[in-house]
C-alpha positions as YAML, in Angstrom:
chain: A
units: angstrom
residues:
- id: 1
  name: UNK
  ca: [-12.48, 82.97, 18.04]
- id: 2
  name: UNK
  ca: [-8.74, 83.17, 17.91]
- id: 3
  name: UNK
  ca: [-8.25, 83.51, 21.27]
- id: 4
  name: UNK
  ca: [-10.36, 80.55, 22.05]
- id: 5
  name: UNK
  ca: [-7.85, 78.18, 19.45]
- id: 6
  name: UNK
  ca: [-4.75, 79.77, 21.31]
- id: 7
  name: UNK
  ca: [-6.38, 78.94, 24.59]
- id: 8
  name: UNK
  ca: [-7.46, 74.86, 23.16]
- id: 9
  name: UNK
  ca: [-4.14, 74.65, 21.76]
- id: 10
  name: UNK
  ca: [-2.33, 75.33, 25.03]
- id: 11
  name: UNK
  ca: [-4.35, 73.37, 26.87]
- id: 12
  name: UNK
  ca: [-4.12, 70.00, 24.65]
- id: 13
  name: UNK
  ca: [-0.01, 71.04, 24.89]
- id: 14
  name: UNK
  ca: [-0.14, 71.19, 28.75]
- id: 15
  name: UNK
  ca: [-1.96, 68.42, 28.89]
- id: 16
  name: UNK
  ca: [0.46, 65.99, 26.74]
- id: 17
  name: UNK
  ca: [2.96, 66.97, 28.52]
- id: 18
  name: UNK
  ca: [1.46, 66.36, 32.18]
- id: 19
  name: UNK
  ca: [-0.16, 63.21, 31.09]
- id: 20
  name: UNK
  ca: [2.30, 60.03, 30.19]
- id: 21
  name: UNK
  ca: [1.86, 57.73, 27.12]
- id: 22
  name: UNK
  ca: [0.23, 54.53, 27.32]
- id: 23
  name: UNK
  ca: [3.48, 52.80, 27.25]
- id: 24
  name: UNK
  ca: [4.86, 55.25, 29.90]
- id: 25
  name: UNK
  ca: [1.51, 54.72, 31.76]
- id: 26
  name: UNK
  ca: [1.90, 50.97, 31.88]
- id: 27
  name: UNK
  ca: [5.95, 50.96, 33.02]
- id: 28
  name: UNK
  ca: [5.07, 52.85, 35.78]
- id: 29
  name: UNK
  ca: [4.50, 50.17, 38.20]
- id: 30
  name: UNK
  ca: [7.91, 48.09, 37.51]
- id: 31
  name: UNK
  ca: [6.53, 45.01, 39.44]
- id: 32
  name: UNK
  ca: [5.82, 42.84, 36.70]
- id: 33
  name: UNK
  ca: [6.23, 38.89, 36.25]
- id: 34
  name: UNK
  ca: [5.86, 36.90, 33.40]
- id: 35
  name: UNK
  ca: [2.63, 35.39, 32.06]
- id: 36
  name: UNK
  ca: [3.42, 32.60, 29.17]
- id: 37
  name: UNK
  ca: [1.13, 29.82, 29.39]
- id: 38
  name: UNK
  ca: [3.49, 27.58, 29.35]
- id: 39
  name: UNK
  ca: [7.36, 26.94, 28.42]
- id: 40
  name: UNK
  ca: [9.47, 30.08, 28.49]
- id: 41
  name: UNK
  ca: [9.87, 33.65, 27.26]
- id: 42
  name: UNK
  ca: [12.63, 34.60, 24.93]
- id: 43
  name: UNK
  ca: [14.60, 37.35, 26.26]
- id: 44
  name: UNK
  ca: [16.41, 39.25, 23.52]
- id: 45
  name: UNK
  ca: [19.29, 41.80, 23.00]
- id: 46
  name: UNK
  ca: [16.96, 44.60, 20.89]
- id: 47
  name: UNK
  ca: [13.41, 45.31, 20.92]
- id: 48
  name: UNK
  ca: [12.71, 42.86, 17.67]
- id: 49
  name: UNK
  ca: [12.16, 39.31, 16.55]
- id: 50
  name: UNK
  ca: [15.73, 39.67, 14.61]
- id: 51
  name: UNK
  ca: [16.95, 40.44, 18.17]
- id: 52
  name: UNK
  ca: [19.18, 38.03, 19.43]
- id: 53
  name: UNK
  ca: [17.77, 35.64, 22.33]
- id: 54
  name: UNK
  ca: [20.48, 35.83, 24.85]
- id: 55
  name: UNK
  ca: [18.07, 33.69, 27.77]
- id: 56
  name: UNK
  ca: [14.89, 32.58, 28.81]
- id: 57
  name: UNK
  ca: [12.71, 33.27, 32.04]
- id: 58
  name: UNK
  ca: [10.32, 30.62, 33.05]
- id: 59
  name: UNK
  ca: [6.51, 31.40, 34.19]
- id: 60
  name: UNK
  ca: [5.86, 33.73, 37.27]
- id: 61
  name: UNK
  ca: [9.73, 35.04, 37.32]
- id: 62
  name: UNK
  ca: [9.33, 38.49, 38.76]
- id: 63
  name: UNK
  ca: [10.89, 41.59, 36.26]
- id: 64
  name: UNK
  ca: [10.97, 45.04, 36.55]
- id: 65
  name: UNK
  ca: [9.85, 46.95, 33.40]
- id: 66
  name: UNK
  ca: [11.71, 50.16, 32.74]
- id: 67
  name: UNK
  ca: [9.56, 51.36, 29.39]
- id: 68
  name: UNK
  ca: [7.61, 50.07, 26.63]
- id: 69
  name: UNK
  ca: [6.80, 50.70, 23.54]
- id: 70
  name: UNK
  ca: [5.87, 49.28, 20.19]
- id: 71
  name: UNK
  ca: [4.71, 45.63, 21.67]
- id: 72
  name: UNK
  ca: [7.95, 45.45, 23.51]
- id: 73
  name: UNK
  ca: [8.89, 45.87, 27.04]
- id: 74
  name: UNK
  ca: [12.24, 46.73, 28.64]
- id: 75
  name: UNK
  ca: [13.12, 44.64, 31.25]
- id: 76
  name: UNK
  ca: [15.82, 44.39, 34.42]
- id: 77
  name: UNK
  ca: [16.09, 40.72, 36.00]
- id: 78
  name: UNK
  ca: [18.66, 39.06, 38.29]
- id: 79
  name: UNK
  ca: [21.01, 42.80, 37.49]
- id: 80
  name: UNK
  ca: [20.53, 42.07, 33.51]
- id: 81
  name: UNK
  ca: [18.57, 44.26, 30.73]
- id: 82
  name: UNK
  ca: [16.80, 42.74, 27.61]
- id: 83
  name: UNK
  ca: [13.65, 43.14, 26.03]
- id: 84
  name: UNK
  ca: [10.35, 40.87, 25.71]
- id: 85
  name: UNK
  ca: [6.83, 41.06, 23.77]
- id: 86
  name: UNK
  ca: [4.68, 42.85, 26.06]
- id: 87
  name: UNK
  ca: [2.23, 40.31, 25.55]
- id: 88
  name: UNK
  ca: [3.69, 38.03, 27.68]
- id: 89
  name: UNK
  ca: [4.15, 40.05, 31.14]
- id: 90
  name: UNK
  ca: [1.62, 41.20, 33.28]
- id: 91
  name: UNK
  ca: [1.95, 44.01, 36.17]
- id: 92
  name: UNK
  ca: [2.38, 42.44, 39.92]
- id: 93
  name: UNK
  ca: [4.82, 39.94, 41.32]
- id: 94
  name: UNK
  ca: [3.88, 36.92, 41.78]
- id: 95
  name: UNK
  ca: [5.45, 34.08, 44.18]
- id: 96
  name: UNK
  ca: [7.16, 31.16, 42.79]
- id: 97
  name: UNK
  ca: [9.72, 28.90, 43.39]
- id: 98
  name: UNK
  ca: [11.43, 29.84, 40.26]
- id: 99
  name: UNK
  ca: [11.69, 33.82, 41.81]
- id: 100
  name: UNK
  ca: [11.92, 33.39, 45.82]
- id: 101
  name: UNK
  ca: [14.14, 30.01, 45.89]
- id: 102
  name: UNK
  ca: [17.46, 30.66, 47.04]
- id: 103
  name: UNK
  ca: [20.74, 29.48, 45.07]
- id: 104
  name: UNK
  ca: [21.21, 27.14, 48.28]
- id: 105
  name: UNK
  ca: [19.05, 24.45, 45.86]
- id: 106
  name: UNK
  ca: [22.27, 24.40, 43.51]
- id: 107
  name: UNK
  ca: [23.91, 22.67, 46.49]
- id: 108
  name: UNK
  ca: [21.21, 20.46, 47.19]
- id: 109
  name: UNK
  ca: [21.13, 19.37, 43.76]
- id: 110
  name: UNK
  ca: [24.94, 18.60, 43.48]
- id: 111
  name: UNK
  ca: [23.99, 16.51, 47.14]
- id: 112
  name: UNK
  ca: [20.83, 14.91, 45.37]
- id: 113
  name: UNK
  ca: [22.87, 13.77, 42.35]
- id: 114
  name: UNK
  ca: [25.98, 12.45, 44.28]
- id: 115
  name: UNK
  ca: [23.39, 10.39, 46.53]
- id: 116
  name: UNK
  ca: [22.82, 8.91, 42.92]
- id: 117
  name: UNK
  ca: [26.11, 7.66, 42.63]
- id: 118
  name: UNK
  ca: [26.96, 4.26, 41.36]
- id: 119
  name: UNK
  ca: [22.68, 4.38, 39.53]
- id: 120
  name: UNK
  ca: [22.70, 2.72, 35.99]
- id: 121
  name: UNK
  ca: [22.16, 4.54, 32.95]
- id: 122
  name: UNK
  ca: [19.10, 4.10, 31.24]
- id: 123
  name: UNK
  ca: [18.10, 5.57, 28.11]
- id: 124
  name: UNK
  ca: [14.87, 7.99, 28.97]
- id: 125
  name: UNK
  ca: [15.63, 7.33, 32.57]
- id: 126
  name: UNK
  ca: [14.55, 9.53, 35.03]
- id: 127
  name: UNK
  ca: [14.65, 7.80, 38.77]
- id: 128
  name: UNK
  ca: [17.02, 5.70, 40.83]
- id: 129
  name: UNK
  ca: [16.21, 3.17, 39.00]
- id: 130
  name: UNK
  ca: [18.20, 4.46, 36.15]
- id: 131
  name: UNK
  ca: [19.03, 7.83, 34.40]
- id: 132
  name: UNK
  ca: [19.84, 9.57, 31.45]
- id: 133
  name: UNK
  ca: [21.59, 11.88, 31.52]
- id: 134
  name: UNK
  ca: [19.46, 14.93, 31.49]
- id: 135
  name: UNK
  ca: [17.25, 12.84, 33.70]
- id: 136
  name: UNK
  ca: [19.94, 12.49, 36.53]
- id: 137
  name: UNK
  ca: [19.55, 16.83, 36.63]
- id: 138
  name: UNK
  ca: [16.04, 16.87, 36.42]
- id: 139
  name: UNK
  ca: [15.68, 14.62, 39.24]
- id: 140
  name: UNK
  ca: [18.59, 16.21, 41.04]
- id: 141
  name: UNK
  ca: [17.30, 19.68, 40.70]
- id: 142
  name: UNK
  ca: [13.39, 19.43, 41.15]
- id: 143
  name: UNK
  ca: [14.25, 17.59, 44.39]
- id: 144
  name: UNK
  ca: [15.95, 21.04, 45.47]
- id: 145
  name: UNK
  ca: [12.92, 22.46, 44.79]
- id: 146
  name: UNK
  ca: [13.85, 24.20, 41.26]
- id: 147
  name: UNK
  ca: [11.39, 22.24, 38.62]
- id: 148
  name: UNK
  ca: [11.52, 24.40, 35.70]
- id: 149
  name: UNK
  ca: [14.43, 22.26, 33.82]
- id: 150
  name: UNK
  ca: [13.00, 21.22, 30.39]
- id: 151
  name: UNK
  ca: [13.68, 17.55, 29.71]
- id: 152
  name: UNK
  ca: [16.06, 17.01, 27.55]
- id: 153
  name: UNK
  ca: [20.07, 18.58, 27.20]
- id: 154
  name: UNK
  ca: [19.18, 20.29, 24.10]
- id: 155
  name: UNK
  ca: [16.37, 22.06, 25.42]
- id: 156
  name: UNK
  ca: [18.51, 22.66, 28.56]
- id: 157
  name: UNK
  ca: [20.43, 24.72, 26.60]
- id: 158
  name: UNK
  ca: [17.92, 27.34, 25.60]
- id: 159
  name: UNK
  ca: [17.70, 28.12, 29.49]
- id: 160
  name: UNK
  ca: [19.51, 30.18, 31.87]
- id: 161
  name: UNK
  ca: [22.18, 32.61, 31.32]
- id: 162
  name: UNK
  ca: [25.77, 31.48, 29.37]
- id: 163
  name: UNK
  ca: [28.93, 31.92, 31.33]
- id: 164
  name: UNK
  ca: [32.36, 31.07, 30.85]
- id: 165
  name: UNK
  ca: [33.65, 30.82, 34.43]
- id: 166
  name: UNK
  ca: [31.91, 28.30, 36.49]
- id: 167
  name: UNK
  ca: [30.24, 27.78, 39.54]
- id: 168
  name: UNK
  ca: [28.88, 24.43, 41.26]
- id: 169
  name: UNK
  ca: [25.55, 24.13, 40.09]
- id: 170
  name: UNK
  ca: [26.03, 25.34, 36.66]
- id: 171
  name: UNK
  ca: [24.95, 23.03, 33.09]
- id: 172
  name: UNK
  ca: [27.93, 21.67, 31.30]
- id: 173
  name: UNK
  ca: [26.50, 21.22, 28.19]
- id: 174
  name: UNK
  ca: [28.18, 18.92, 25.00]
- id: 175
  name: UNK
  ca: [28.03, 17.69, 21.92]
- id: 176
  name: UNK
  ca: [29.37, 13.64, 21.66]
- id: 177
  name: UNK
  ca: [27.45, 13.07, 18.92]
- id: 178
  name: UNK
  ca: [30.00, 15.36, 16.84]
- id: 179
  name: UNK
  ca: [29.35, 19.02, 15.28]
- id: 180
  name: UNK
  ca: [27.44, 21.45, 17.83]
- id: 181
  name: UNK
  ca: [24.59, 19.77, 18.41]
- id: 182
  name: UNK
  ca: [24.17, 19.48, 22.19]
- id: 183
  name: UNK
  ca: [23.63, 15.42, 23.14]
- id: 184
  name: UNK
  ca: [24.98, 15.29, 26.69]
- id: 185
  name: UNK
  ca: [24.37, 17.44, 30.00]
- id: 186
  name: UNK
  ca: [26.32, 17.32, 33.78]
- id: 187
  name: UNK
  ca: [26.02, 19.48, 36.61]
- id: 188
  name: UNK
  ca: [29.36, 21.17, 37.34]
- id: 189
  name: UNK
  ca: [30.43, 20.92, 41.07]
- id: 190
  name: UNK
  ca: [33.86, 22.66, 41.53]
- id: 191
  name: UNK
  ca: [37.23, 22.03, 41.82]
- id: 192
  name: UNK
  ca: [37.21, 21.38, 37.68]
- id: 193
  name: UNK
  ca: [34.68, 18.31, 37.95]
- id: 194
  name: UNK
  ca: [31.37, 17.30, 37.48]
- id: 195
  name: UNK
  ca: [28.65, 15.04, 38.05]
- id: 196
  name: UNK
  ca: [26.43, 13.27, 35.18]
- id: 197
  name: UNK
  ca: [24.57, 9.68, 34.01]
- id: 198
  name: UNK
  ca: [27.35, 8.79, 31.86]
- id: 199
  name: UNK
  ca: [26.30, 5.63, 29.04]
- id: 200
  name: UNK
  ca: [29.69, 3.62, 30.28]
- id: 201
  name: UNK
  ca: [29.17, 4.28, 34.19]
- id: 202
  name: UNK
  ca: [26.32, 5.70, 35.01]
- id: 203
  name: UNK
  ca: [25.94, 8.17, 37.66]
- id: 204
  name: UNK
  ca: [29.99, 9.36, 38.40]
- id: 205
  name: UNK
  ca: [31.78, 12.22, 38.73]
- id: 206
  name: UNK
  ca: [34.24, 13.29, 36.19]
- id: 207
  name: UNK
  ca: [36.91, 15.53, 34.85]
- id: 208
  name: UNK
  ca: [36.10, 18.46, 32.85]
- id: 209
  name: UNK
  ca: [39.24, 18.66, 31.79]
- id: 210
  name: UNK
  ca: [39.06, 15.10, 30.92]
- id: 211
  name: UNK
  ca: [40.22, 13.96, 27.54]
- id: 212
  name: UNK
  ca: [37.33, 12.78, 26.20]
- id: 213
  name: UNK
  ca: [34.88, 15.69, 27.42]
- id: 214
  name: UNK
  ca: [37.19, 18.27, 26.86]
- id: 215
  name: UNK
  ca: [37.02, 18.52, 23.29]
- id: 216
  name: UNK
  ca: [33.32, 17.61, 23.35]
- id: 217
  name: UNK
  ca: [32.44, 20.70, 25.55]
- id: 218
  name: UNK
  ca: [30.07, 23.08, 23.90]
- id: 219
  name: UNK
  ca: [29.04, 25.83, 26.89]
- id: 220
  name: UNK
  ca: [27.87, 26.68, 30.03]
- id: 221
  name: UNK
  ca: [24.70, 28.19, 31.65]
- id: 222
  name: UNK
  ca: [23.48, 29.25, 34.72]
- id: 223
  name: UNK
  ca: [20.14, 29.10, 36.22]
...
């Protein structure tokens, strides 16, 4: 009888440690994209909702999972580690513009806006007939082919990753209301300028380092 509960208890040991965990199990493949039904998925800094979200990945953006455990999945994207709710990724790539496009459409979005220039502004504007400006980089951008821009500045600026030095077809993102609240949004196209629906004349190209804007400037992100 002993022998047989020295024999069971090696075997359950050999066992655990040939077979992985469920979370190990389910890393294994690391082809994974992500599978909210709509909007975006917070990445954050830790594995927890007090975790800091540091960017968000759109529907069908391919990941590669690295481990999970407790509801949360590590993650490597675009050279970058953070963690997600492993409720929102399933295993598989999947192809979409917002994972195969190249970073040529940044170009063709500077292009689209500047073929814009001279276009009205129009409050809630969104074609040549007028733009806002967050409607000037929709348009500009979808046109490329990239259509995952949320409407408006402010929820432009819960997308993409924040940098400090920039590169043309990066968000300039700021706040001419006052305070930090993000009201305004341009498309930065190098050499220190940028491209936006301004309210005083329209579609133009500007100065970052203009004296107005300047101070205004609140950040940067790239998609």
């Amino acid at each position: 009888m002993f022998k047989r509960i020295i024999a069971s208890t090696m075997l359950i040991s050999l066992l655990a440690t040939a077979t992985p965990s469920m979370d190990q199990a389910s890393a294994a493949g690391t082809a994974y994209h992500i599978n909210v039904s709509s909007g975006y998925l917070n990445v954050r800094n830790q594995p927890s909702l007090s975790g800091k979200i540091y960017t968000k990945l759109p529907k069908g953006y391919n990941v590669t999972v690295t481990s999970q455990g407790n509801g949360w999945a590590r993650i490597s994207y675009s050279g970058k580690i953070g963690y997600v709710s492993s409720k929102y990724i399933a295993p598989g790539s999947t192809v979409t513009k917002a994972s195969t496009v190249s970073t040529d459409y940044k170009s063709k979005a500077i292009s689209i806006a500047k073929s814009q220039m001279g276009v009205k502004y129009v409050w809630g504007g969104t074609t040549p007939s007028g733009f806002d400006c967050s409607g000037l980089v929709t348009y500009a951008f979808k046109n490329a082919g990239y259509n995952k821009l949320p409407r408006t500045a402010g929820e432009m600026y819960n997308v993409g990753t924040k940098v400090t030095s920039y590169k043309p077809g990066d968000l300039l993102f700021y706040a001419t209301s006052g305070g930090k609240k993000v009201t305004h949004v341009a498309i930065y196209i190098g050499n220190g300028q940028m491209i936006h629906a301004a309210t005083s004349k329209g579609v133009s190209i500007a100065s970052i380092n203009n004296s107005y804007w300047k101070p205004r400037f609140i950040g940067a992100k790239r998609l």
